[in-house]
VEXDREN-2710 file (C-alpha; in Angstrom, 1 decimal):
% VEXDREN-2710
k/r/px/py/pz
1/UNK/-11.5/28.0/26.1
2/UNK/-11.2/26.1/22.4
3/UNK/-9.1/23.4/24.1
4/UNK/-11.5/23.2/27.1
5/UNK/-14.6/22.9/24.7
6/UNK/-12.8/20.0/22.5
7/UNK/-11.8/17.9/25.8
8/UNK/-15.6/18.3/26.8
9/UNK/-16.9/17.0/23.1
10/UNK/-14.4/14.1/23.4
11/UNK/-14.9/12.4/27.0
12/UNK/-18.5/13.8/27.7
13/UNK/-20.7/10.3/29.3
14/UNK/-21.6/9.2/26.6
15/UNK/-18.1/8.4/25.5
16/UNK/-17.3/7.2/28.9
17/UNK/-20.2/4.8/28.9
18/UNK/-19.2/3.1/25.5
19/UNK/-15.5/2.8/26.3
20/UNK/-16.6/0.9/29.8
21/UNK/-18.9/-0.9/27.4
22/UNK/-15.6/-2.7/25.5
23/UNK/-13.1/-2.5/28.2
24/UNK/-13.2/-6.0/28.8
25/UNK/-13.1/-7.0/25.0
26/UNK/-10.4/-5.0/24.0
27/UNK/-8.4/-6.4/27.1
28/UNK/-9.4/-9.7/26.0
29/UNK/-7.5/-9.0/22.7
30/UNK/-4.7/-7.7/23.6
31/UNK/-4.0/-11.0/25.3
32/UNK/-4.4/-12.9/22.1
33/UNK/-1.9/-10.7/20.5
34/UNK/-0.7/-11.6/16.7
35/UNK/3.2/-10.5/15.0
36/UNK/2.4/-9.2/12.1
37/UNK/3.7/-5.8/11.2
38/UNK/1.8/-2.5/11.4
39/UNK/1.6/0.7/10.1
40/UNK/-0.3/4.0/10.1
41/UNK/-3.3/4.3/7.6
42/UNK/-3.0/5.3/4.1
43/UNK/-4.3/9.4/4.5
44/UNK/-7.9/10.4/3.0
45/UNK/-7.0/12.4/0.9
46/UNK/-8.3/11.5/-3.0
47/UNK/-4.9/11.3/-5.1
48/UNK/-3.1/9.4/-2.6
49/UNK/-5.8/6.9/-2.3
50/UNK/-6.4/6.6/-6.2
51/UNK/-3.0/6.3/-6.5
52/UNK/-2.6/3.5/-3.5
53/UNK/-5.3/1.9/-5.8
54/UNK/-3.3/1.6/-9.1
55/UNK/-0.1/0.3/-6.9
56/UNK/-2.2/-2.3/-5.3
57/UNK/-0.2/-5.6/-4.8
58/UNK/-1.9/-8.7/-6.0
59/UNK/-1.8/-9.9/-2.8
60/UNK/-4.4/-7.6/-1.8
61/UNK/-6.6/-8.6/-4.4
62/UNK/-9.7/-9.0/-1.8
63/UNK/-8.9/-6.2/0.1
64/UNK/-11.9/-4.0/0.5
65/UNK/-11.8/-0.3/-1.1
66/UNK/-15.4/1.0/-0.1
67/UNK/-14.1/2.7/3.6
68/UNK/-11.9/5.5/3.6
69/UNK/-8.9/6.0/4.5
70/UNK/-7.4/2.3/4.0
71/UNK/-6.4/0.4/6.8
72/UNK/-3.3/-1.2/6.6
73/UNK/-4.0/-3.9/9.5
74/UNK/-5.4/-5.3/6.0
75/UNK/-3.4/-4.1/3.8
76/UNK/0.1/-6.1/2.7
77/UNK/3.2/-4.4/3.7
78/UNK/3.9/-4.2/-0.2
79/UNK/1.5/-2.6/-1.9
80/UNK/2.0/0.4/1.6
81/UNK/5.9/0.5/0.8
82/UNK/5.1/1.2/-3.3
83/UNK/2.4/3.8/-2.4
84/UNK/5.1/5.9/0.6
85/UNK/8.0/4.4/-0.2
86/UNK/10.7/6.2/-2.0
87/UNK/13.8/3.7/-3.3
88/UNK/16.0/6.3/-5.3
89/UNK/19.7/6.9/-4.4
90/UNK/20.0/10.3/-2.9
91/UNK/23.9/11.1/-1.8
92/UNK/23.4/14.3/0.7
93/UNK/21.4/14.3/3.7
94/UNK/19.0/17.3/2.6
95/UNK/18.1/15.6/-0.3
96/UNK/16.9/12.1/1.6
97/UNK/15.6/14.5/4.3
98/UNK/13.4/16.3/0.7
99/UNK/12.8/13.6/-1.0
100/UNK/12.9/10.1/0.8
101/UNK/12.0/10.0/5.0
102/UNK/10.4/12.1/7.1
103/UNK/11.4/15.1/8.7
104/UNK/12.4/13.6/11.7
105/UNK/12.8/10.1/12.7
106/UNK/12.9/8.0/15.8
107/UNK/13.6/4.0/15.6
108/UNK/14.0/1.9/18.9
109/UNK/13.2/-1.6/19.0
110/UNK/9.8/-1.5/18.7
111/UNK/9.1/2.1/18.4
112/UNK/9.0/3.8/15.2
113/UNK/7.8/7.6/15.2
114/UNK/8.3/10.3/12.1
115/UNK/7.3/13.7/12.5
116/UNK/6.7/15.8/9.6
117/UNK/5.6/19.9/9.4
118/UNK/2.7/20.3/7.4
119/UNK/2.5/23.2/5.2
120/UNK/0.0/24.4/3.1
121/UNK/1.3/28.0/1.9
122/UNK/-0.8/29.8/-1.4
123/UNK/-1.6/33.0/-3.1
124/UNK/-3.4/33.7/-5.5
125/UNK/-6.1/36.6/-7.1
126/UNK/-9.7/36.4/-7.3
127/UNK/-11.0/38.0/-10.7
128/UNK/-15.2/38.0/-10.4
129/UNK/-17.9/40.4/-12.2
130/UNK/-18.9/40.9/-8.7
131/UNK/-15.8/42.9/-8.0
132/UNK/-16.0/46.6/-9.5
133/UNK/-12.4/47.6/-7.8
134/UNK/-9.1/45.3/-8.0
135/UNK/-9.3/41.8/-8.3
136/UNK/-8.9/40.1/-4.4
137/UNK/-6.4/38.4/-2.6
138/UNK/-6.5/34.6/-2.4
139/UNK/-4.5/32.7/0.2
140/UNK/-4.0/30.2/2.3
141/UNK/-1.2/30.3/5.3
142/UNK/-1.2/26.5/6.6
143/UNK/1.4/25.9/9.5
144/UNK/1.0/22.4/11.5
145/UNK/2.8/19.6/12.2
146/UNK/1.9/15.8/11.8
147/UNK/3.3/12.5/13.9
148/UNK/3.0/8.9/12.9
149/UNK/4.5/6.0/14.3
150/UNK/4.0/2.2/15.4
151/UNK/4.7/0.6/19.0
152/UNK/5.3/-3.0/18.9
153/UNK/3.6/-4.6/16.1
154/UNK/-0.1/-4.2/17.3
155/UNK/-0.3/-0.3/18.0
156/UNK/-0.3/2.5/15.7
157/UNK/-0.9/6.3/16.0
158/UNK/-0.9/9.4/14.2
159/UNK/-1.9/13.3/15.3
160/UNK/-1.8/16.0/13.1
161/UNK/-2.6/19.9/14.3
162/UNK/-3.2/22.9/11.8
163/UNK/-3.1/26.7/12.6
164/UNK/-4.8/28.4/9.3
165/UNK/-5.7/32.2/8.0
166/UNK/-7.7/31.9/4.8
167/UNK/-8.9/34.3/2.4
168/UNK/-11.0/32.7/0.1
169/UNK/-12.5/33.1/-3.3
170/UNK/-15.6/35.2/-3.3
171/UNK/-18.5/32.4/-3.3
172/UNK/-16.7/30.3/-1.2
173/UNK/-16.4/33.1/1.2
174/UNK/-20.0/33.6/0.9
175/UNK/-20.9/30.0/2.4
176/UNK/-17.8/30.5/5.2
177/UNK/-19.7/33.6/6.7
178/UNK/-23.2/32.2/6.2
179/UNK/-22.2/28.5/8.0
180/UNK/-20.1/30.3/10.9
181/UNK/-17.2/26.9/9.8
182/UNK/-14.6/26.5/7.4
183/UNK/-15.2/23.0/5.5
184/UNK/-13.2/20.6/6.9
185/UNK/-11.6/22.6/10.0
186/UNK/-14.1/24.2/11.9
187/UNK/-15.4/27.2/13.9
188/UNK/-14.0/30.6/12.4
189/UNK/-13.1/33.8/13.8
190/UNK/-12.3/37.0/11.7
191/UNK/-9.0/37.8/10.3
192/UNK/-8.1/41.0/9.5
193/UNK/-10.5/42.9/6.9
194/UNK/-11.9/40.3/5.0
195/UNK/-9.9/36.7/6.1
196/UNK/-11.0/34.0/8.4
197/UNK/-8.4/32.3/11.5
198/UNK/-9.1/28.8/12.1
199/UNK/-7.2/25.9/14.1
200/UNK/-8.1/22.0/13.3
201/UNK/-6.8/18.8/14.9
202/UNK/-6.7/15.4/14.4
203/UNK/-5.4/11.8/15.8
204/UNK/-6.2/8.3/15.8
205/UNK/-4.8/5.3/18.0
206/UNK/-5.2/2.1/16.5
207/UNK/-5.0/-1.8/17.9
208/UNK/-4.6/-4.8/16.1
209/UNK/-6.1/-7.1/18.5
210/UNK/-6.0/-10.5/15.7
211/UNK/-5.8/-10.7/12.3
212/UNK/-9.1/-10.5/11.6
213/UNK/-9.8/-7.4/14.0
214/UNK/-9.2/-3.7/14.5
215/UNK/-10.2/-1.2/16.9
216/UNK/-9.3/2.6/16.5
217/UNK/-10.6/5.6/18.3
218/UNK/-9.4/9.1/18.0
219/UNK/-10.9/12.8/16.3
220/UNK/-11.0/12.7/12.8
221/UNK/-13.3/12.1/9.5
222/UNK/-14.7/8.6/7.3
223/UNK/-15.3/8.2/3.3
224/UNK/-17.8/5.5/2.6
225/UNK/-17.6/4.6/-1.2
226/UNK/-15.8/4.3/-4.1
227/UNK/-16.0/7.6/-6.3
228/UNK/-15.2/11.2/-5.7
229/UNK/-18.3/12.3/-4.1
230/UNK/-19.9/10.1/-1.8
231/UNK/-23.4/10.0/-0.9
232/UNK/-23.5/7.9/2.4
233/UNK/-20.5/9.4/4.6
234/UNK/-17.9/12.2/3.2
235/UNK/-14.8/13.7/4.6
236/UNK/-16.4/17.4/3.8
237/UNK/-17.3/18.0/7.2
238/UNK/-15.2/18.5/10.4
239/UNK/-12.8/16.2/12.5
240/UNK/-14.8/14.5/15.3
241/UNK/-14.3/12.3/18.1
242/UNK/-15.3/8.5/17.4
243/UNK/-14.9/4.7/18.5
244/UNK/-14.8/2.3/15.6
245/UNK/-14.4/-1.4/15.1
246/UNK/-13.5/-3.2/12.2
247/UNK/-13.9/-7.3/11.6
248/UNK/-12.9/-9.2/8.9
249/UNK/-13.4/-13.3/8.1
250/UNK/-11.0/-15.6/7.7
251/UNK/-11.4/-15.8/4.0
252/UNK/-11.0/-11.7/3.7
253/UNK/-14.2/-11.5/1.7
254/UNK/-16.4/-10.3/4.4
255/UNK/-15.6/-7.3/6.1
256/UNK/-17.7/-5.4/8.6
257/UNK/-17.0/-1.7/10.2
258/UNK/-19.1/0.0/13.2
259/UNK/-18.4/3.4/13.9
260/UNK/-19.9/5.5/16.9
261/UNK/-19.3/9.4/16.7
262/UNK/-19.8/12.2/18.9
263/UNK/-20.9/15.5/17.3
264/UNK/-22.5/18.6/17.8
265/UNK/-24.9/21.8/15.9
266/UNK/-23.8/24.8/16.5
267/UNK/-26.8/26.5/17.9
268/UNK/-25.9/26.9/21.3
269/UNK/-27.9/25.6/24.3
270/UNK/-30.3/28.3/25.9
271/UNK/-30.7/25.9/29.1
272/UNK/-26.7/25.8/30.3
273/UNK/-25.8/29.5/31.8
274/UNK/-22.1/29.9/31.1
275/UNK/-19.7/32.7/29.6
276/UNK/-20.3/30.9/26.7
277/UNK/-23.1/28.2/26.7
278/UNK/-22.6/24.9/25.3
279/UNK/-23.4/23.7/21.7
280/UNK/-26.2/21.3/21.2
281/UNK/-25.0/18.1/20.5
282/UNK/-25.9/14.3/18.9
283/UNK/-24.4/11.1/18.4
284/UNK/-24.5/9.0/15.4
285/UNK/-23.3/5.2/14.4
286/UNK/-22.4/4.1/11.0
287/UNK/-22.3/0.3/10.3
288/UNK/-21.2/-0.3/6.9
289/UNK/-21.0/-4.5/6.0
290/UNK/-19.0/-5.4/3.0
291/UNK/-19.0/-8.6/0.9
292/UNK/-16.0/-9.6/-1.8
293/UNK/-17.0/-12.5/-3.3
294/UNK/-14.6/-12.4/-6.1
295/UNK/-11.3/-9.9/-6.7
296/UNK/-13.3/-7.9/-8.9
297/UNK/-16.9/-7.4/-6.8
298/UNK/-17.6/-5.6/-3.8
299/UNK/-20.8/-5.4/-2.2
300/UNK/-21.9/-3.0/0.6
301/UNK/-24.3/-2.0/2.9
302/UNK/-25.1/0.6/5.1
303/UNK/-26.7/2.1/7.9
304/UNK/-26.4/5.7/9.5
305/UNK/-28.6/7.1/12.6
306/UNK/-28.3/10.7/13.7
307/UNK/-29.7/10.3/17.6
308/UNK/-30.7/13.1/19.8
309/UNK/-29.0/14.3/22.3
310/UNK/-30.6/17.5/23.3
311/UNK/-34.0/18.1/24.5
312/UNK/-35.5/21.9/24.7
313/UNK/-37.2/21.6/27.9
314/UNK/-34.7/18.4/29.5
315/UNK/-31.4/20.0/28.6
316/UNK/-28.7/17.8/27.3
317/UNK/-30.2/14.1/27.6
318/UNK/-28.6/10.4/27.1
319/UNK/-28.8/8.7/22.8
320/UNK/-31.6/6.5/22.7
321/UNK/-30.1/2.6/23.7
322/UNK/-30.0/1.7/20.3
323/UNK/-27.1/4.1/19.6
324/UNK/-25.0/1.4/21.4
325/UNK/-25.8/-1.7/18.8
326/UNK/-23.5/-2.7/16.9
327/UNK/-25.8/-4.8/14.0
328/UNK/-26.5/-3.3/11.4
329/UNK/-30.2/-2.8/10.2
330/UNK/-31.6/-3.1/13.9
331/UNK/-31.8/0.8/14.6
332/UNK/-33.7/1.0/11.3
333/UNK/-36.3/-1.6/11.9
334/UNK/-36.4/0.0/15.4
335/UNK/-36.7/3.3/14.9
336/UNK/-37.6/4.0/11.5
337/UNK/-36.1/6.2/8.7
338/UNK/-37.8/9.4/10.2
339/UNK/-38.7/9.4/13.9
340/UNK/-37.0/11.1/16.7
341/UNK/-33.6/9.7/15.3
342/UNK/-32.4/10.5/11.7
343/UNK/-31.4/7.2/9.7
344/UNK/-30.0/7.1/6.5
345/UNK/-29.5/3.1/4.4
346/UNK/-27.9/3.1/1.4
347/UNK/-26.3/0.3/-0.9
348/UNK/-22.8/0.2/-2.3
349/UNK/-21.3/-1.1/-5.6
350/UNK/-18.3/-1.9/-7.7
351/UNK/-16.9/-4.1/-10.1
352/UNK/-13.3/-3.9/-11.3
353/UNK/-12.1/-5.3/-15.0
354/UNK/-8.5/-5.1/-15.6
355/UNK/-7.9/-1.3/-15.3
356/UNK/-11.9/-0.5/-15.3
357/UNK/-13.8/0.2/-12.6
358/UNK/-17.4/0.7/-12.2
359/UNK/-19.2/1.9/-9.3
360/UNK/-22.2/3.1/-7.9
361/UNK/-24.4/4.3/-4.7
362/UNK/-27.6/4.2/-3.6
363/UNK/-28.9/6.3/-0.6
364/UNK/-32.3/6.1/1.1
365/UNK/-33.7/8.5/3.6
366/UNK/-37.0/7.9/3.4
367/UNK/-39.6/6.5/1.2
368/UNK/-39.7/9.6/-1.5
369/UNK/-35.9/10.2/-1.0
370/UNK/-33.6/8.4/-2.7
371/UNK/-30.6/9.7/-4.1
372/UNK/-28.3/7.6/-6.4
373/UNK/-24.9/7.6/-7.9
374/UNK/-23.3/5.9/-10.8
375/UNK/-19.1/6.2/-11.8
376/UNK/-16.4/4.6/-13.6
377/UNK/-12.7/4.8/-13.5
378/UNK/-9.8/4.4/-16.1
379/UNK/-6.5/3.0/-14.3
380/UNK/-3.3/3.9/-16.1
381/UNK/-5.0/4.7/-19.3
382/UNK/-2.6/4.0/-22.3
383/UNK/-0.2/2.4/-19.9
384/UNK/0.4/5.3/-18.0
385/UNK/1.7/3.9/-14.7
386/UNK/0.5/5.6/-11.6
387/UNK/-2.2/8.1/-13.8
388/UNK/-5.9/7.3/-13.9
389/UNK/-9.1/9.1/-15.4
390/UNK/-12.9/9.5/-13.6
391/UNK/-16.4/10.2/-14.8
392/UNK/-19.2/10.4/-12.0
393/UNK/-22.9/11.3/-11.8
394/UNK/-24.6/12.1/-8.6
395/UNK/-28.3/12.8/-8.4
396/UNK/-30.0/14.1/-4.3
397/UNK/-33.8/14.9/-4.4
398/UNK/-34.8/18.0/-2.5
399/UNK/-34.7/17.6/1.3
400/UNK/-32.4/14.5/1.4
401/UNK/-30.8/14.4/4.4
402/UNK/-32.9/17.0/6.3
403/UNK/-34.9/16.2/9.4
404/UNK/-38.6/17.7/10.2
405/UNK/-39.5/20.5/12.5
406/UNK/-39.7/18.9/15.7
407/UNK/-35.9/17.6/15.2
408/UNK/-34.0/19.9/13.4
409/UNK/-31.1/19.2/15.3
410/UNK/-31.1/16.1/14.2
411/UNK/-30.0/16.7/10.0
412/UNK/-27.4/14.9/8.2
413/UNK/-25.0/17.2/9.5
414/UNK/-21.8/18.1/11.8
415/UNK/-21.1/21.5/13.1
416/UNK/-23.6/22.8/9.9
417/UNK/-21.4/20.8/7.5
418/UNK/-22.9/18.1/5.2
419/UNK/-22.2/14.9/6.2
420/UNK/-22.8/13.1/2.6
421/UNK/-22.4/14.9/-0.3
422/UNK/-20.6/19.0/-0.1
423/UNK/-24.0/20.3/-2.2
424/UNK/-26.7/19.2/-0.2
425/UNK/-29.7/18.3/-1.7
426/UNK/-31.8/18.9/-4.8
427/UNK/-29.4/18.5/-7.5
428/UNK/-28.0/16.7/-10.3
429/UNK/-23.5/16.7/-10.7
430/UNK/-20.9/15.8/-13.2
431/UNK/-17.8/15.4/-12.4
432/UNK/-14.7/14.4/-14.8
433/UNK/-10.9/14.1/-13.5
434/UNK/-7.7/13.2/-15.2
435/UNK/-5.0/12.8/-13.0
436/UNK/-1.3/12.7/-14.9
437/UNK/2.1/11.2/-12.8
438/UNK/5.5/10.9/-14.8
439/UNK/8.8/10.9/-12.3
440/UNK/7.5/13.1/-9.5
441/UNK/5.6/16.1/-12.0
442/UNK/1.8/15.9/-11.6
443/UNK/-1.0/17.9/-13.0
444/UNK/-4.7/17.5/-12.3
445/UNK/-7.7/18.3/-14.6
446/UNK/-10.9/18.9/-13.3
447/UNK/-14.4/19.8/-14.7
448/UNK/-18.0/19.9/-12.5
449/UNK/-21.7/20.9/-13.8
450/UNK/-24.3/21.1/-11.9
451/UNK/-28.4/21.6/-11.9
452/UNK/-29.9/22.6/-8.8
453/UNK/-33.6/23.6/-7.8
454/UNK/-34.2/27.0/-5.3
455/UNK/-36.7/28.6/-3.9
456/UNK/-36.9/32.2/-4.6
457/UNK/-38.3/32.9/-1.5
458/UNK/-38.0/29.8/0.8
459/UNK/-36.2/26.7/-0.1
460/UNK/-36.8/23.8/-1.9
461/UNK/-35.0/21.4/-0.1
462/UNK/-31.8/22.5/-1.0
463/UNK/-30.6/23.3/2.5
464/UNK/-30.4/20.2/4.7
465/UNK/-30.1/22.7/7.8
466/UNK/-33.7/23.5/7.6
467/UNK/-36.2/21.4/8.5
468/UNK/-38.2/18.6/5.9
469/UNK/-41.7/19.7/6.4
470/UNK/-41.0/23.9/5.2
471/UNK/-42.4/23.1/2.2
472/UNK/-42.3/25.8/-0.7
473/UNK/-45.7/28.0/-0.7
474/UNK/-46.5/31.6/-1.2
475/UNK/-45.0/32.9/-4.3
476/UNK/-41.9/31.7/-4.1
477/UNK/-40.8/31.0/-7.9
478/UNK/-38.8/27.4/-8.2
479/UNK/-35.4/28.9/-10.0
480/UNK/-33.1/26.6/-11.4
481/UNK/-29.4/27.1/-11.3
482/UNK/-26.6/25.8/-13.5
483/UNK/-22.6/26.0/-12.4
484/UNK/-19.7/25.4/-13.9
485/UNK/-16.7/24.6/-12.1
486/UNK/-13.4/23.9/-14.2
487/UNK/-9.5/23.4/-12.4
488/UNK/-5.8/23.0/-13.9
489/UNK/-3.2/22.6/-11.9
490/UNK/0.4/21.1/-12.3
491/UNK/3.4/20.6/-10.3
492/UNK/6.4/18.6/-8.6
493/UNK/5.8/16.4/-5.6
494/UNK/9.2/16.1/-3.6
495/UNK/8.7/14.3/-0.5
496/UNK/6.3/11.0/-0.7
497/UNK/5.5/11.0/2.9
498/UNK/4.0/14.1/3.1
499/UNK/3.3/14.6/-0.4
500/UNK/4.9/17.5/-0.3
501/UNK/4.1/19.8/-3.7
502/UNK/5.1/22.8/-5.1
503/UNK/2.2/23.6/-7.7
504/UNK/0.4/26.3/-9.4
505/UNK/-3.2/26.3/-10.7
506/UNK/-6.4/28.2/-12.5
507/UNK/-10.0/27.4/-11.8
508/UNK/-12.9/29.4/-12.9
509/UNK/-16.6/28.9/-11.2
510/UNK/-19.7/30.5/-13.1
511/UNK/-23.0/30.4/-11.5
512/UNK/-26.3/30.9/-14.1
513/UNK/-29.6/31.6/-12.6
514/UNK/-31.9/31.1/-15.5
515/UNK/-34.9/32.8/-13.8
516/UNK/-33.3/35.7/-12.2
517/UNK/-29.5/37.1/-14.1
518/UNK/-29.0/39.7/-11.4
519/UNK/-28.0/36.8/-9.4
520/UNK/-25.4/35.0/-11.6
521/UNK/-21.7/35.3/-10.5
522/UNK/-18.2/34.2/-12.0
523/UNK/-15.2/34.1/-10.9
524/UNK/-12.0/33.7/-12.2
525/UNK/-9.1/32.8/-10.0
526/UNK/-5.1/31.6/-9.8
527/UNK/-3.2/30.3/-7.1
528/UNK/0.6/29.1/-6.6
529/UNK/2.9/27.8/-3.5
530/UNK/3.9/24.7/-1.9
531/UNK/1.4/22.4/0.1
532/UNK/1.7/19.1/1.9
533/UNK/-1.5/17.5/-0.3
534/UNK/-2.5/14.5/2.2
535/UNK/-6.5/15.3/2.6
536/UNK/-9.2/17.1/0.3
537/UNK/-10.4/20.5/0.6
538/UNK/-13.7/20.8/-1.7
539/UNK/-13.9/23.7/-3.7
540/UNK/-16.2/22.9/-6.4
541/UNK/-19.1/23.6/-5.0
END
């Protein structure tokens, strides 16, 4: 049934009609066919990118950093070989095998395929006030494989597959059973007492048609900005399927992405009898246009519409026609920031001095909405190849990324998963990291505050799944909330294609309502084992 929902998600019309749409184009490019080598993309996941960054080559000194994860149609072939490349003399086969190649590897003419398992294998205790028995179990049991590989010098791929039984940490637990989805897999079923059993896919295909373009399709998740958090487009929310195109001038310092996604609620649809009806569903487009008019600047702009798919009395419908244009700024002068459709503009900045970086965000959802962000990073601080501090400030007014009544549906949001930043709305965030390399042993600092506004009795804007016109009335009391959220961790990475790590760490979340104690929490938790650290799983919540 899981398998025959996914294949319905991915080819429904819709995604028919678009691929029809470009059939010709991409035909037309694949005529015009350039030599230049290719290679998968750099993964999403925050340490490898950071650490892609402080590699960089010179020759990539316009190549643009505010879309996630890299793509290496424009990236140079050096700057990818220092970031997964291991060059150390290793006499046995196991140890290349751990340290150097992938697990298995396939080289033909022009085909090149690895394949790698995945694992992601923890335990750990949960200490919390909450808990008047023995502490609780903590783990993660991560089995999956990932392939990647190039054929000819204009096509690359990569699909990845995980099978997962979690048991999380307490509050995290909390917001599993509430959303129905694990962060960043999916749709959760009950494992044993008190876990949660989920599977999660992934691939992309991706055609170099020129020089200057790229066109990739496949199920998986963007990053649009510069810092840790992002307030445009995360990587929080779950895989989905998606068309995107990305164009870049002659003179590298204009680069333009348009991205067309197919997703879904997960309120089911009362008009489609079935065993098990249908989800509700909605497309979006992201068009993000970036300008590099100097090695140190980068300018961006950006557009995202949530469109409606799903009418209560028509059933599943067709996206408004302005889902299929591919300028940016049309939908919005079209539509609006708050009509049927959902649109979200925002403005993207950064400005890199030697090994300083400045950054910032601005989001826009509607007139009275407008959330910000402002960052700054340290690369290899003291001359510290390869380690790099962060210090970030978010700020989201209540009911950012919410939709009104009338279409709910249509919220910032993918299978009840933000889509921007993992908190929502209606809050304020610090976040500091210090990441430490030195001949393959890592370790990772972390510290997060936050200030958020709630409703004692309905929200205040905090929840982006309900709808921008329940305003606060009655006697609800506004009750602000304070947490803490501190991580250590430290460990060896062995293989550099996988980023393969055997770690240990200690985190401690406290909640502080300052209106009502009886609803503070803490907890105070430890993990260990071995994990193949390629994407991010938020946790600091």
């Amino acid at each position: 049934m899981e398998s025959r929902m996914f294949t319905t998600r991915l080819f429904n019309k819709g995604f028919f009609r678009l691929l029809k749409t470009y059939l010709s184009l991409i035909l037309l490019w694949f005529c015009v066919l350039f030599s230049q080598a290719q290679k998968y993309d750099i993964p999403i996941g925050f340490t490898v990118t950071q650490d892609a960054l402080t590699l960089k080559s010179s020759k990539d000194s316009l190549f643009h950093t505010g879309v996630r994860p890299f793509n290496q149609w424009f990236l140079s072939n050096e700057s990818f070989n220092r970031t997964f490349k291991d060059t150390g003399d290793y006499y046995y086969d196991v140890s290349v095998l751990l340290f150097q190649k992938h697990l298995l590897e396939i080289h033909k003419k022009d085909v090149h395929i690895g394949m790698d398992l995945l694992l992601n294998l923890q335990y750990g205790r949960n200490y919390s006030e909450n808990i008047v028995e023995s502490p609780s179990r903590i783990s993660t049991n991560t089995r999956g494989f990932r392939i990647v590989g190039n054929i000819g010098k204009n096509v690359s791929f990569e699909t990845r597959f995980y099978e997962n039984q979690f048991f999380y940490a307490n509050y995290y637990d909390s917001l599993v059973d509430r959303r129905d989805v694990a962060p960043g897999y999916g749709r959760v079923k009950a494992f044993k007492t008190d876990g949660w059993d989920v599977g999660a896919s992934a691939g992309t295909v991706s055609f170099k048609a020129s020089d200057l373009i790229n066109v990739k399709f496949g199920h998986d998740h963007l990053f649009i900005g510069h810092g840790y958090r992002s307030l445009l487009l995360s990587d929080y929310a779950s895989n989905y399927p998606f068309l995107q195109f990305n164009i870049r001038s002659k003179n590298q310092k204009w680069q333009y992405m348009s991205t067309y996604a197919w997703m879904q609620s997960l309120t089911r649809s009362e008009t489609v009898v079935s065993t098990e009806a249908l989800f509700k569903r909605k497309n979006a487009n992201f068009h993000y246009l970036s300008y590099k008019p100097t090695p140190s600047i980068e300018l961006g702009l950006f557009e995202g519409t949530i469109y409606k798919r799903f009418d209560d009395s028509l059933g599943f419908v067709a996206p408004n026609a302005s889902f299929y244009n591919p300028i940016i700024g049309v939908n919005t002068l079209l539509n609006g920031l708050q009509g049927t459709n959902n649109a979200l503009v925002g403005l993207s900045f950064s400005y890199l001095h030697r090994a300083f970086e400045v950054y910032s965000q601005l989001a826009l959802d509607d007139i009275d909405r407008v959330s910000f962000q402002v960052g700054g990073k340290w690369f290899n601080p003291l001359g510290l190849d390869r380690n790099w501090i962060l210090m970030e400030v978010n700020s989201v007014p209540e009911y950012m990324y919410s939709h009104n009544s009338d279409n709910l549906l249509q919220s910032y949001s993918h299978m009840n998963q933000e889509l921007a930043h993992p908190i929502g709305a209606s809050f304020t965030e610090l976040t500091v990291l210090y990441h430490f390399y030195k001949n393959r042993w890592f370790a990772n600092a972390q510290f997060n505050f936050s200030k958020r506004k709630r409703g004692s009795i309905r929200q205040l804007g905090e929840n982006i799944l309900r709808a921008s016109d329940d305003i606060l009335i009655g006697t609800s009391i506004v009750q602000d909330v304070l947490t803490y959220y501190w991580k250590l961790e430290g460990g060896y990475n062995f293989n550099i294609k996988t980023r393969l790590q055997l770690f240990g760490q200690v985190s401690q979340r406290t909640l502080i309502n300052l209106q009502n104690s009886a609803r503070n929490q803490n907890d105070f938790f430890f993990t260990f084992g071995i994990r193949c650290n390629l994407n991010n799983t938020y946790f600091d919540l």
